[in-house]
Each structure stands twice: as C-alpha cells, then as structure tokens.
N, C-alpha and C positions, 0 to 999 in steps of 0.2 A: 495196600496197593499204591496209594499215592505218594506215601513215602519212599517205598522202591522206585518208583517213576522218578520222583524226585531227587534222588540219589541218583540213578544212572544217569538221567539229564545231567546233573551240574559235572559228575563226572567228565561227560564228554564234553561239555563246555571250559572245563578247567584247564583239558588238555588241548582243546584250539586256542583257549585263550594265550594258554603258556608259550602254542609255537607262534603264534601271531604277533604275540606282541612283548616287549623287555619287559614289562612292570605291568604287576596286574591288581597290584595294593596300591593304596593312596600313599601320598607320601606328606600329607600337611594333616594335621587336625580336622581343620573344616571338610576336606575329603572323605576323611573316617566318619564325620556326624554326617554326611550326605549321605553315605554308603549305608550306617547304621539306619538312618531314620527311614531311608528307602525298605530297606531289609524289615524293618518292621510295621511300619507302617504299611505299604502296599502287600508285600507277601506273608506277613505272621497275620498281620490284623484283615486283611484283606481275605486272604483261603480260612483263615480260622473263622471269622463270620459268615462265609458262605456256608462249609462247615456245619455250623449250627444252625444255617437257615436251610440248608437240605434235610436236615434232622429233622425239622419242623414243618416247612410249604410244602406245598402236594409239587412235585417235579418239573411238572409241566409252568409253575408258575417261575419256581426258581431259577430253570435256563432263561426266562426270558430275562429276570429281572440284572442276571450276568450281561446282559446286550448296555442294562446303564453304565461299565467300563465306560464303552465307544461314546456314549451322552456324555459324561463328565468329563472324558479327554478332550473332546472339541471345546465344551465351556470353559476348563481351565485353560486352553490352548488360548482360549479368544480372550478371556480376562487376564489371564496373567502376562501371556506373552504375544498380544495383541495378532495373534493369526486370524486371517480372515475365513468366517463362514462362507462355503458358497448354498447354493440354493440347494443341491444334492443334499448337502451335507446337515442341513438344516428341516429339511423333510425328511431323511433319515431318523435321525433323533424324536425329531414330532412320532414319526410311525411305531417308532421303539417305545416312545410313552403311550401312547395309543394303545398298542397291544398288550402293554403293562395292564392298563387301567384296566381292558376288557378281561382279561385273563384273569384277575385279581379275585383271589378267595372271599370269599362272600357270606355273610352269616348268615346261619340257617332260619329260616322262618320258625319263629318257635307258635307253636297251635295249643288250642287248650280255652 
C-alpha cells in the first residue's frame, strides 16, 4: 500500500514538476549529493525506520513519536540556520515530548 501511494504521489508530482518548471535534475555535483543524501537520508532511512518501529511499538505510541519530525525541524531550524523560536512554537515541542514521555511503553512488573 505505501508503495503504491508512493508511486502515484511522485507520479503526479513529476508531472507538475515537468510543466512548472525547465529543469527538474540538478545540473552540478554537489546538487546531485544534496538530492541523493536528502533521498536517503530523510525518505529511505527516515520511513524505513519508522517501518520497523510500527513493526515493533504498540501504535498509539509510534504516531506520536512521528510528532518529533516537527521537534527536530524547529531545533535544526534554530541551530543551523539561526530561525528564531517563538514561544508557541517552543511549547509545542515541550507538549510533544510530554506526551511522548507519558505514552511511552513501560516494562511490565515482573511478580514472583
């Protein structure tokens, strides 16, 4: 299923991309190792570990732990390229670990 999603999605993106814009490949090196390392890094290594963490956590914990995307995009936002937190956006974050923490699988008391 997600494969087919993902097929028909880039489909239709190839084909807006093609009429919207002349060039839709890099045309230097370093554009090709941004594209590649994007391509693997964020989408192969990124859905491939979710992946096998749906295979593993009980459901309810794995959607939320998808909420840290939006936590790590503000942090690299603010350490790399110096974008400022506002206060929303920083109690956002705090709530999404919050409810991490609380939701988090828990080892069973073992009796005996």
């Amino acid at each position: 299923m997600t494969f087919e999603a993902g097929a028909i999605t880039a489909t239709i993106l190839l084909a807006v991309a093609l009429a919207l814009e002349p060039r839709i490949l890099p045309q230097t090196w370093h554009g090709l190792a941004a594209l590649t390392a994007m391509a693997l890094i964020s989408h192969a290594g990124g859905q491939g570990l979710l992946s096998v963490a749906l295979g593993r956590l009980p459901a309810v914990f794995s959607s939320l732990v998808m909420f840290l995307e939006a936590v790590a995009t503000a942090l690299f936002g603010w350490l790399i390229l110096g974008e400022a937190l506002t206060f929303v956006q920083s109690l956002g974050g705090a709530l999404i670990l919050f409810g991490i923490w609380i939701a988090r699988p828990r080892a069973e008391a073992s009796t005996g």
